[in-house]
BAFI-3210 file (N, C-alpha, C; in Angstrom, 3 decimals, decimal comma, padded with zeros to 6 digits):
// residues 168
n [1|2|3|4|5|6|7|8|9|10|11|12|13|14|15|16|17|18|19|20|21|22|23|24|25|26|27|28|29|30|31|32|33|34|35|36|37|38|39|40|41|42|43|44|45|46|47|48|49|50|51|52|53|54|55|56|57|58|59|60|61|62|63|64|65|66|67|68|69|70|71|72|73|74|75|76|77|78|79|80|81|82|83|84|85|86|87|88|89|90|91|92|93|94|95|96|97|98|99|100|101|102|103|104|105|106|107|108|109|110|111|112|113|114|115|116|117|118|119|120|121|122|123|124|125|126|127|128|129|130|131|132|133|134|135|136|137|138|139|140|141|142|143|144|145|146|147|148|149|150|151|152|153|154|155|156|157|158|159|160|161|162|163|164|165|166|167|168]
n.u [210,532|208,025|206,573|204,928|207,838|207,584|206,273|203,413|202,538|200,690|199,932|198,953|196,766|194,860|191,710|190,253|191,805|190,414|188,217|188,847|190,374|190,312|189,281|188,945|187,407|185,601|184,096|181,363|180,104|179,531|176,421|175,788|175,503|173,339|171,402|168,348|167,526|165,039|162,269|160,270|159,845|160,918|161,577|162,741|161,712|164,006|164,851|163,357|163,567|163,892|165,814|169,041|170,567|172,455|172,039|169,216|165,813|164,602|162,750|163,721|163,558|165,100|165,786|166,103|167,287|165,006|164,251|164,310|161,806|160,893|162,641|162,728|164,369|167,007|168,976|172,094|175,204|177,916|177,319|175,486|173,934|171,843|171,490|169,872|169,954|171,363|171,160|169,018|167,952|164,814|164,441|162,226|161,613|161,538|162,087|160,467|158,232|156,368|155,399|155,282|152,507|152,477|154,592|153,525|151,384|152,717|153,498|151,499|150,125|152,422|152,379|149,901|148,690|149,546|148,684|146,142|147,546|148,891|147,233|145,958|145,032|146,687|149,473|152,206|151,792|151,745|154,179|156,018|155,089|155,854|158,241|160,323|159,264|158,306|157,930|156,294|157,042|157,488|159,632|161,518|163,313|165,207|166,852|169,164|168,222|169,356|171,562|174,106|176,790|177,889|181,087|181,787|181,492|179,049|175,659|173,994|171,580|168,580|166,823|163,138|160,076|156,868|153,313|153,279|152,869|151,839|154,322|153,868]
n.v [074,737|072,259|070,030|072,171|074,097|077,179|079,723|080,600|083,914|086,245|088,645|088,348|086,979|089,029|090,569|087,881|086,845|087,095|085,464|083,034|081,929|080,269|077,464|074,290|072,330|074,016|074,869|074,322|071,136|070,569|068,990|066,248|065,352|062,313|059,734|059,146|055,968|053,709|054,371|055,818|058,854|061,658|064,827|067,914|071,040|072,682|074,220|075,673|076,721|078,095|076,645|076,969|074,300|072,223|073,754|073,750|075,023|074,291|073,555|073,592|071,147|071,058|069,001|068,061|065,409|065,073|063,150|059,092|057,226|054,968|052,343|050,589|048,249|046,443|047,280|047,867|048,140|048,910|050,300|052,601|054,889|057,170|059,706|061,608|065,400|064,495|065,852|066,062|066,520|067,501|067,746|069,343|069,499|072,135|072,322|071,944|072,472|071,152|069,213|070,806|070,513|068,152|068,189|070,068|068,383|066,376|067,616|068,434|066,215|065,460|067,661|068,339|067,348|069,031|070,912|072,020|072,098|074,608|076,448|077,119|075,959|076,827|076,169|077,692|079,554|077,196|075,695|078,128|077,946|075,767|076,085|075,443|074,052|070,818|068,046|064,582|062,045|059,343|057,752|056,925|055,101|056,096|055,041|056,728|058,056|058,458|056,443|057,354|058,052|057,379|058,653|056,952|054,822|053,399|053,227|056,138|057,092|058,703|060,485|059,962|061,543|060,924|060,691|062,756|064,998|067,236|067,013|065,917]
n.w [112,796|112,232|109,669|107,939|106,187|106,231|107,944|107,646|105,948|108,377|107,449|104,816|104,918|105,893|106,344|106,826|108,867|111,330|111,200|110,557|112,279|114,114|116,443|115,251|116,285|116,923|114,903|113,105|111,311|107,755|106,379|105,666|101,762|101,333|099,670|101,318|102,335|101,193|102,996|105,914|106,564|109,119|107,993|107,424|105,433|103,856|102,006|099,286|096,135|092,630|090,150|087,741|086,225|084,263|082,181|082,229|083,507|086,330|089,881|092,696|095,563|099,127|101,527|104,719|107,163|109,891|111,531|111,485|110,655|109,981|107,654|104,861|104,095|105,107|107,922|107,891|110,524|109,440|107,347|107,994|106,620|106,274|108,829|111,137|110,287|107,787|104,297|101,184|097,780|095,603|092,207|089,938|086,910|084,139|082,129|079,355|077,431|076,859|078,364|080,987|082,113|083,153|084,915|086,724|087,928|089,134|090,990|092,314|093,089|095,019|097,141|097,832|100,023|102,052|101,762|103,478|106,042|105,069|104,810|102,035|098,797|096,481|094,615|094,461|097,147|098,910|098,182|099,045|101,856|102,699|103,154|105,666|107,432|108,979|107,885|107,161|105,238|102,578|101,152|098,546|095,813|093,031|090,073|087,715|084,830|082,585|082,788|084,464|086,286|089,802|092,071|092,703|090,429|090,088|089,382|089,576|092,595|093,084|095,701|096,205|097,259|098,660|099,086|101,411|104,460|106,934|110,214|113,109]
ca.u [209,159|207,879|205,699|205,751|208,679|207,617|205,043|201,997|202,509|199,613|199,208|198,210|195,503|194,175|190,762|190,069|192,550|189,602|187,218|189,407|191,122|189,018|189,694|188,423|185,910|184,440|183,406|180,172|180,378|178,581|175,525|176,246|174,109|173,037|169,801|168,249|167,165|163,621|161,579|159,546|161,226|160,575|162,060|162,184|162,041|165,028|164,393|162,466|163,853|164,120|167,795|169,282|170,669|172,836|170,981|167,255|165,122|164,202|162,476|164,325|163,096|165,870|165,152|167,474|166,600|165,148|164,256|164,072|160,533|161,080|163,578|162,410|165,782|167,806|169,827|173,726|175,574|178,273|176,429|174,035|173,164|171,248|171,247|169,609|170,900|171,715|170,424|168,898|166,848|164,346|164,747|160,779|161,952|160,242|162,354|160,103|156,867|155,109|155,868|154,799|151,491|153,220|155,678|152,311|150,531|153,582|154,202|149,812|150,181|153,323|152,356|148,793|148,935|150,244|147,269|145,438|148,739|149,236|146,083|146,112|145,408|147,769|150,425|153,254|151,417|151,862|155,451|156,875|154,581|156,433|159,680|161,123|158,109|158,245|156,739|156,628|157,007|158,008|161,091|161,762|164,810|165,450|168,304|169,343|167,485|170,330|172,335|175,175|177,402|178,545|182,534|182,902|181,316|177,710|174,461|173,200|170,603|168,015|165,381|162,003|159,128|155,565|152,456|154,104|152,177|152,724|154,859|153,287]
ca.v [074,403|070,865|070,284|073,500|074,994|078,539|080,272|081,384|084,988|086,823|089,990|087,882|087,163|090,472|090,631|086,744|086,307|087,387|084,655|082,020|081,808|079,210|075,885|072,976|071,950|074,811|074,816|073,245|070,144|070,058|068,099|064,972|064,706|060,906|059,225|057,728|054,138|053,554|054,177|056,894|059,511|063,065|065,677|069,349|071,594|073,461|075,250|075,836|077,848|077,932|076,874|076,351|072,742|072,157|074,687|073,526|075,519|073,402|074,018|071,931|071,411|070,759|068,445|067,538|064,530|064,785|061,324|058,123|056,950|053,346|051,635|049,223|047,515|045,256|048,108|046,963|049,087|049,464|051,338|053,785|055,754|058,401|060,080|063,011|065,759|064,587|066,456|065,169|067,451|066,394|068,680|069,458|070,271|073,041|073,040|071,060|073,142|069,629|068,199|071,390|070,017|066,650|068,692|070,388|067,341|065,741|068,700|068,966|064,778|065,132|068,475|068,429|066,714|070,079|072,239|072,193|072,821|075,491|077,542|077,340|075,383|077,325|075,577|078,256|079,224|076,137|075,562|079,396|078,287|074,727|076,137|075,548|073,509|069,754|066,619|063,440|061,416|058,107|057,927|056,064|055,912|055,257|054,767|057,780|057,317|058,163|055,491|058,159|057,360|058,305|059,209|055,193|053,821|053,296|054,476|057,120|057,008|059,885|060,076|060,920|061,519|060,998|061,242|063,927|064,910|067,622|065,918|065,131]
ca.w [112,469|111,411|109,005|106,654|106,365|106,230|108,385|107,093|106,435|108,604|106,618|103,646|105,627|105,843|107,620|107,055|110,425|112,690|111,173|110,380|113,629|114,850|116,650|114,124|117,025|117,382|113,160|112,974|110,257|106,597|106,268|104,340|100,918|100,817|099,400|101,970|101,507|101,124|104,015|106,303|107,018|109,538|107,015|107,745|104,594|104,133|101,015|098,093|095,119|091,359|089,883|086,666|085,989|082,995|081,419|082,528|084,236|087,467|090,958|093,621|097,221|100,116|103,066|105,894|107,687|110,856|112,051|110,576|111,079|109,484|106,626|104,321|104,436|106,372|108,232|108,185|111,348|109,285|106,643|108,407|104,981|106,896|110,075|110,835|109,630|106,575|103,489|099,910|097,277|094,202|091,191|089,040|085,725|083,501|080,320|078,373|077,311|076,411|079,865|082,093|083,039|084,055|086,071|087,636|088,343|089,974|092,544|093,320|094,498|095,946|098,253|098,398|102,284|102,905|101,317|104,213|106,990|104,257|104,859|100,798|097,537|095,840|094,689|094,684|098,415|099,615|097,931|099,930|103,039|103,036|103,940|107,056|107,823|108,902|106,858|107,052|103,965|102,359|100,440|097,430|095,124|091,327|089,295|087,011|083,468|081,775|083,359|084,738|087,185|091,105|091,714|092,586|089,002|090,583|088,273|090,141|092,708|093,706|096,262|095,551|098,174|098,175|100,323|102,208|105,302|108,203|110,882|113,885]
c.u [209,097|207,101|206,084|206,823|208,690|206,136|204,399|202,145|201,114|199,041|198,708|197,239|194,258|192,990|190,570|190,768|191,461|188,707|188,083|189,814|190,588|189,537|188,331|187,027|184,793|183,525|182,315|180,782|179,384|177,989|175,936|175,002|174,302|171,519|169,631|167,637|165,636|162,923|160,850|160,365|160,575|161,362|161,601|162,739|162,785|165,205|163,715|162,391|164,351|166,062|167,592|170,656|171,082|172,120|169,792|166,660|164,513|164,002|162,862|163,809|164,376|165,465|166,231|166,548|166,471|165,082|163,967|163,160|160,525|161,863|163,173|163,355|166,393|168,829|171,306|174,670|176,740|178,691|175,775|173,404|173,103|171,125|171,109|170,700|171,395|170,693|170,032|168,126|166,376|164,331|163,098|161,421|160,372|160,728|161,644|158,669|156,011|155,026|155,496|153,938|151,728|153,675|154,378|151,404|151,495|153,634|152,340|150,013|151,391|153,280|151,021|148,683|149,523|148,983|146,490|146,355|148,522|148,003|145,481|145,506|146,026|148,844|151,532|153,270|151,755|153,424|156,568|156,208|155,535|157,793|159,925|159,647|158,931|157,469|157,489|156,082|157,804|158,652|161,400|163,154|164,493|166,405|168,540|168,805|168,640|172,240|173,953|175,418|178,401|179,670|182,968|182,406|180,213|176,815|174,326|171,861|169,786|166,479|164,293|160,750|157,732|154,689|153,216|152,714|153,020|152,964|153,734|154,494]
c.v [073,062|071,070|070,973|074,158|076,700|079,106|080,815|083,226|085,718|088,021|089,482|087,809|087,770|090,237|088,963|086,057|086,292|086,256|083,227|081,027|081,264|078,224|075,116|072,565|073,177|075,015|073,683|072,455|070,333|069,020|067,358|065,036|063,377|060,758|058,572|056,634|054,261|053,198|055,485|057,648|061,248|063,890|067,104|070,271|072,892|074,667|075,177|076,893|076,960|077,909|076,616|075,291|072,415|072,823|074,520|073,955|074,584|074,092|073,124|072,611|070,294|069,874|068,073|066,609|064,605|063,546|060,435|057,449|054,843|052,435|050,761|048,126|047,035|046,392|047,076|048,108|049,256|050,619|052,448|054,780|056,529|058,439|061,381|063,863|066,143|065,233|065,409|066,686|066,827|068,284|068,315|070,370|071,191|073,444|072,947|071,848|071,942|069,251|069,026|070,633|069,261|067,037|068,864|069,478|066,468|066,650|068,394|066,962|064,721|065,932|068,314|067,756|067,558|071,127|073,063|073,104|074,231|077,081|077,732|075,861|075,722|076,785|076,678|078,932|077,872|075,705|076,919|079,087|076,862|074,850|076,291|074,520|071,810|068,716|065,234|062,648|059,765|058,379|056,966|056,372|055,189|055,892|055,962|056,704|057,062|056,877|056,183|057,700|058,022|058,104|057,459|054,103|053,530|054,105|055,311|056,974|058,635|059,134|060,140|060,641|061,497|060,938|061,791|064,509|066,139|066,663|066,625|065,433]
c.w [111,768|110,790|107,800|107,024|106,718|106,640|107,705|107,293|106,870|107,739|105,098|104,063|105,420|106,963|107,943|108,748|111,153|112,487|110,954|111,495|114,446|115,101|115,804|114,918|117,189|115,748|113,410|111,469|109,168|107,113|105,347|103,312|100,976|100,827|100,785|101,326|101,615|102,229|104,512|107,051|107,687|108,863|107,534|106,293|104,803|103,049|099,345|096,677|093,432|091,173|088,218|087,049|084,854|081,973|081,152|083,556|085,265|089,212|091,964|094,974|097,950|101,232|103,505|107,009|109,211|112,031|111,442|111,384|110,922|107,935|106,428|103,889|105,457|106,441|108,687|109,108|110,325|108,473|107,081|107,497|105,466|108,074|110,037|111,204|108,596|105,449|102,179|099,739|096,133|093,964|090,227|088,119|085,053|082,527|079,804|078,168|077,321|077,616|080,869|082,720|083,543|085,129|087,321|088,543|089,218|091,147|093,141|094,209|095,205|096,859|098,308|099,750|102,968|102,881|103,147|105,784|106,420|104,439|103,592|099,655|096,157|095,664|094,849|096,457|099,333|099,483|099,004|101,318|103,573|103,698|105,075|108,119|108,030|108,548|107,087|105,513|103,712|100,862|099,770|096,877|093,510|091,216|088,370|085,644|082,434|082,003|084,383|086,119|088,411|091,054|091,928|091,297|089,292|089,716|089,370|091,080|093,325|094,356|095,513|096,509|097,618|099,522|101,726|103,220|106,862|109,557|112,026|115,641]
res [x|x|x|x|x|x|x|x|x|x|x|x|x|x|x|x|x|x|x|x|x|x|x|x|x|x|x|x|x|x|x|x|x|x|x|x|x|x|x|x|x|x|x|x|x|x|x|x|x|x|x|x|x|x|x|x|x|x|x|x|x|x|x|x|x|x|x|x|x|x|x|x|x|x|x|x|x|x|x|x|x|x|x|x|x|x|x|x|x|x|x|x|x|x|x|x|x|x|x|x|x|x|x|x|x|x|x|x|x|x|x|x|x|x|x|x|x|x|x|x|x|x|x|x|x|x|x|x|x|x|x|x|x|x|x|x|x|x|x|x|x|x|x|x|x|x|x|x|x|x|x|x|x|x|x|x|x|x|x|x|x|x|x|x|x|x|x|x]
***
């Protein structure tokens, strides 16, 4: 044997053999997280649930990119940032008792262009009716506040969507 010296004993295994036992092509691939770059973007919502977040209560919404509508950047081929596919999510905090209504008032202009898709002006209606739904939106980014930094020494960037709109 090359490689490893010593075969993989199967009965370690156990049941995992029957699922494992897969050729590499046949494994579908992870979605890449990356921001995209600032532009319009077909987005299909992927999910919509409460998390905790270094110990802060926060409601994050999922999107996976389905087409890129238009980039406000000089696209460089050997960059491509995003291709659909790829995922991103924004995080609406709700530690902060002083700051709820902010939180509130950020989610009613950033989904209201759904209200109506929605059948609803309910915001938590409209937030469980959004899932799995497609929007089109325009995609921004900022810098992390606290200046923190990605695995290559880079501040941090996160998306963040706005006039959001069913796609088309």
């Amino acid at each position: 044997m090359e490689g490893n010296a010593m075969a993989l004993d199967m009965a370690k295994m156990g049941a995992l053999v029957s699922v494992i036992a897969r050729d590499l092509d046949d494994i579908p691939d992870l979605p890449d997280y990356k921001v995209p770059k600032p532009g319009v973007y077909k987005l299909l919502v992927q999910k919509v649930e409460q998390r905790e977040i270094n110990k802060k209560t926060a409601l994050v919404v999922e999107y996976s990119v389905v087409d890129i509508i238009q980039v406000n950047e000089t696209t460089d081929e050997n960059d491509p940032n995003v291709i659909p596919g790829n995922m991103f999510s924004e995080a609406f905090w709700f530690n902060d008792q002083e700051r709820i209504e902010n939180t509130l008032s950020v989610l009613k202009k950033k989904y209201s262009g759904l209200a109506e898709a929605c059948g609803t002006k309910n915001l938590l209606d409209i937030l469980n009716k959004m899932e799995g739904m497609q929007v089109r939106a325009i995609v921004t980014n900022r810098l992390d506040p606290d200046g923190k930094q990605d695995e290559h020494g880079k501040v941090r960037i996160y998306a963040s969507t706005r006039e959001m709109v069913p796609a088309v």
